[in-house]
N, C-alpha and C positions, 0 to 999 in steps of 0.2 A: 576467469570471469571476474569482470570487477563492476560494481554497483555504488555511484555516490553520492548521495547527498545531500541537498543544499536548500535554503529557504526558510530555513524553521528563525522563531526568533518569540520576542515577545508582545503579545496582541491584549489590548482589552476587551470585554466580554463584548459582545456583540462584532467584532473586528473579524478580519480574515488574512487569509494567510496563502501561499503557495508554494508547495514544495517540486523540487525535481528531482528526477533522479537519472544520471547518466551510466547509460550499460555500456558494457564494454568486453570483446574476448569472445563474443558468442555471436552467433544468425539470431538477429532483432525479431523475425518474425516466426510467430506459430510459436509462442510462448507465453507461459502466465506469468505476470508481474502482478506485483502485489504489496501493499502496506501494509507495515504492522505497526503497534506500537506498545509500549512497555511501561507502567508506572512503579517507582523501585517498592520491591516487595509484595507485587500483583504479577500473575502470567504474562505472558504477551498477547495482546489481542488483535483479531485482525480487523481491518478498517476495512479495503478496498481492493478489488482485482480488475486487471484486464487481459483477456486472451490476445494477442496483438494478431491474428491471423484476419478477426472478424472483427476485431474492437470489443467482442462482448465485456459488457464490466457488470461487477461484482460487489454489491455493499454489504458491511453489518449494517442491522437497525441503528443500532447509536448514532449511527452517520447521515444516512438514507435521505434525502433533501436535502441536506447540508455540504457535503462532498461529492467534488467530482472527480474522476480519476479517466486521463485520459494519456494518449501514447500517439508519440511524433515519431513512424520511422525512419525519416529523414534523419534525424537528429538521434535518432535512440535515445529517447527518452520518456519517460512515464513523469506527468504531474498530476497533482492531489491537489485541485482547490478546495479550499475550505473557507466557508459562511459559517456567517451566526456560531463563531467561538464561543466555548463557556470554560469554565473552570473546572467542568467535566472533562477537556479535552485536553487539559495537560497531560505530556508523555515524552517520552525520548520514542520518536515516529522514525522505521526504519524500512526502507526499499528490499523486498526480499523476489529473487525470480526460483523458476521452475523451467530447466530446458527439458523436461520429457513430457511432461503430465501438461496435461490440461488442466484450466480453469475449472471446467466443470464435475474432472474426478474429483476436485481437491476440495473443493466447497459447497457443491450442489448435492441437497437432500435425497436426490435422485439416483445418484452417483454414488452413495453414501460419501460422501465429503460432508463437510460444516465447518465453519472459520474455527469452532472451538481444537477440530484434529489437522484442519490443514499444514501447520506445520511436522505434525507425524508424517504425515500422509505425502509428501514434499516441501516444495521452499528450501535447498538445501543452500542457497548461495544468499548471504546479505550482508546489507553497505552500513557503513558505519555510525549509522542514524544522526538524524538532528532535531536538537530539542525544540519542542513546541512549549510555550507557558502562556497561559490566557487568566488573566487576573481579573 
């Protein structure tokens, strides 16, 4: 499984940005993919999911209008647009997938998932991240 990368850079507040991420090694469909992101000396938090079976996607609040996350199976790949940057959104932003589990075990309140256990809960595979800084 390999998962990489690319897009991040540096935006002024109000700017946007778009990241991708190229999968590799695995069946593209009927899996969750998902962003995370990490600022040093805070947990990792998640941003954004998609089940690629159905497209369902998956935001935290922090994001929620602002990001989209969506998956080209053609290409395997998941991207993250991002609006309306803030200084909130700096982070080293990282591509993470799930080949068993569903989006909706891993995140949905229903399910008992929540972006705060999702990575307990899976995400066992991720890409090398790329920093995002919004000044």
């Amino acid at each position: 499984v390999q998962l990489v990368e690319s897009g991040g850079g540096s935006v002024q507040a109000g700017g946007s940005l778009r990241l991708s991420c190229a999968a590799s090694g695995f069946t593209f469909s009927r899996k969750c993919l998902g962003w995370f992101r990490q600022v040093p000396g805070k947990e990792r938090e998640g941003v954004a999911a998609i089940y690629t079976e159905f497209l369902n996607t998956f935001y935290a609040d922090s994001v929620k209008g602002r990001f989209t996350i969506s998956a080209d199976s053609a290409k395997n790949t998941v991207t993250l647009q991002m609006n309306s940057l803030n200084p909130g959104d700096t982070a080293m932003y990282y591509c993470a997938a799930d080949l068993a589990k569903t989006c909706h075990y891993l995140i949905e309140r229903t399910y008992g998932g929540s972006w705060s256990s999702a990575t307990k809960r899976g995400f066992p595979h991720w890409g090398q991240g790329t920093q995002v800084t919004v000044s």
